[in-house]
Every structure is written in C-alpha cells, then in structure tokens.
C-alpha positions in Angstrom: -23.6 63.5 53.1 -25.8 60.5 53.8 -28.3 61.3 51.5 -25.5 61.5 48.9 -24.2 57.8 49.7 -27.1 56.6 49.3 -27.9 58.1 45.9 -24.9 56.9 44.4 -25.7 53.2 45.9 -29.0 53.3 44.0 -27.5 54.3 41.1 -24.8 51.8 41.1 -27.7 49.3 41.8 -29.5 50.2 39.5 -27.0 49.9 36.7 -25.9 46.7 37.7 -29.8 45.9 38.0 -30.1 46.9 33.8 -27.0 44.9 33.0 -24.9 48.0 31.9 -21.7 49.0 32.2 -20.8 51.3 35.0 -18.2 53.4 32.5 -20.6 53.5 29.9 -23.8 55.4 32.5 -21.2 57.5 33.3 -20.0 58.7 30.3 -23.8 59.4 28.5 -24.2 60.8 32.1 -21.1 63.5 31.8 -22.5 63.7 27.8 -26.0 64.7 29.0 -24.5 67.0 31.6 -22.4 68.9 28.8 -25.2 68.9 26.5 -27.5 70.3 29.0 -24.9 73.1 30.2 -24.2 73.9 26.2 -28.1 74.1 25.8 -28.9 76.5 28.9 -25.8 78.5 27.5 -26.9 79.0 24.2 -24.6 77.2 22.3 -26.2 75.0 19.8 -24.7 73.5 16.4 -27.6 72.1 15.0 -26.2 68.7 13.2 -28.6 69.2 10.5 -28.2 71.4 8.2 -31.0 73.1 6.4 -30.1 71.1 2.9 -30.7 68.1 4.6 -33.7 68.9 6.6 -35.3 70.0 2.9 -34.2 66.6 1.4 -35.8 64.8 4.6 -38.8 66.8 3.9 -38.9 65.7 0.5 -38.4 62.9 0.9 -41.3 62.1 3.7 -43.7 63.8 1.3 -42.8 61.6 -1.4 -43.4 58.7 0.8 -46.6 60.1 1.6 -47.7 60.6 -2.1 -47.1 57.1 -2.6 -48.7 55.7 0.3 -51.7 57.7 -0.4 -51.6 56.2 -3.8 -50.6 52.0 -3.0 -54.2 52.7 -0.8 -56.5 53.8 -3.1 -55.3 51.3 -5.3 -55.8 48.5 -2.6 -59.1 49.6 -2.4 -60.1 49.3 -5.7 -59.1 46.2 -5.8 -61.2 44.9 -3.0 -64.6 46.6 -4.2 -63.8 45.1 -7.4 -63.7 42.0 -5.4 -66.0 42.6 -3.0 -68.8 42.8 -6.5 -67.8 39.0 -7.1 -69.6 38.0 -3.7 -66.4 36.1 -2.0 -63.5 37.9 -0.4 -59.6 38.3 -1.7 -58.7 35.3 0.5 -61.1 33.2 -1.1 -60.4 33.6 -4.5 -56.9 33.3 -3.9 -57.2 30.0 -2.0 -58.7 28.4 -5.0 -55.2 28.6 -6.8 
C-alpha cells in the first residue's frame, strides 16, 4: 500500500515536473494500456493499408532515385570546378 502511494506521488511529480497536464498522462496512459491489452490479445487493425504502404514505397524510392541523381550531378560540378584551380566559393564570390 505504501509502496503504491508513493508511486503515484512520483508520478504526479513528475508530470507537474514536465509541465503536462495531469488529464492528458492519464489518458495516453489508459490509451497505451488498451493498446497493449489489444496487442497481447491479438487484435490488430493495421491503419495502413497495403495500397498505401505501396504508394509510400514508391514514393521513398522515387525520392531516392532523385537524390542519387541531384549528387552525381553536384559532383560534376565541383570536379569541373575543382580543374579551374579555385573552389565553388571562390568563383562565386567574385560576382
């Protein structure tokens, strides 16, 4: 019973310590709870569907491709740069 008390006092320290709102730690405290006791039960609704994990996918190799490309062309442009004997930021300083 002691050891109780004095977990909820820490706690209730503790949130006044981070500046939040007691109702709000306990309510994402009951969600996790929930969420936890729907996860060790088995029942799971993934939010994304598989349409959108496909599009996400997509999308992040897309991202990729380009990336990949904006770099090689950055580095072109600095050995081209780099053959003139002064750096990017000096030639560009000069305008």
């Amino acid at each position: 019973m002691m050891t109780e008390k004095r977990s909820a006092e820490k706690t209730v320290r503790d949130i006044r310590r981070e500046g939040l709102n007691s109702n709000v730690y306990y309510r994402w405290s009951k969600e996790f709870m929930e969420a936890g006791k729907k996860r060790l039960a088995g029942d799971t609704v993934r939010e994304a569907c598989s349409d959108e994990v496909k599009q996400l996918r997509a999308e992040a190799a897309t991202l990729k491709e380009t990336l990949g490309e904006v770099v090689m062309e950055n580095r072109l442009v600095k050995k081209a740069f780099s053959g003139m004997g002064r750096t990017i930021y000096e030639i560009f300083q000069q305008r």
